[in-house]
C-alpha angles and dihedrals in degrees: 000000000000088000096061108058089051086051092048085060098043090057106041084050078061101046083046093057095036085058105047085038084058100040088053099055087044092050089046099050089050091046098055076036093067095031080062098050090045099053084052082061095033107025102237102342106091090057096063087039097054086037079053096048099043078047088051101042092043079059088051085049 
């Protein structure tokens, strides 16, 4: 009984991580997604405003 709860939260700090681990890859891969979508219209420019605006919102996080 006393064992359970330690692993539940064992487990669910692990979900948690898991989670955040896999938002940020998502988020990256859209980011240099878009960044990529955005040189072929500015011709360099999109990709060091997207890489501005992941470093930004890390900062918010």
């Amino acid at each position: 009984m006393g064992i359970k709860p330690i692993l539940d939260m064992g487990q669910q700090s692990a979900i948690a991580t898991l989670l955040l681990f896999g938002f940020g890859v998502v988020f990256l891969l859209i980011g240099g997604f878009v960044g990529f979508q955005l040189d072929t219209v500015t011709a360099g420019y999109g990709r060091q405003r997207v890489a501005f605006m992941c470093i930004f919102l890390w900062h918010l996080v």
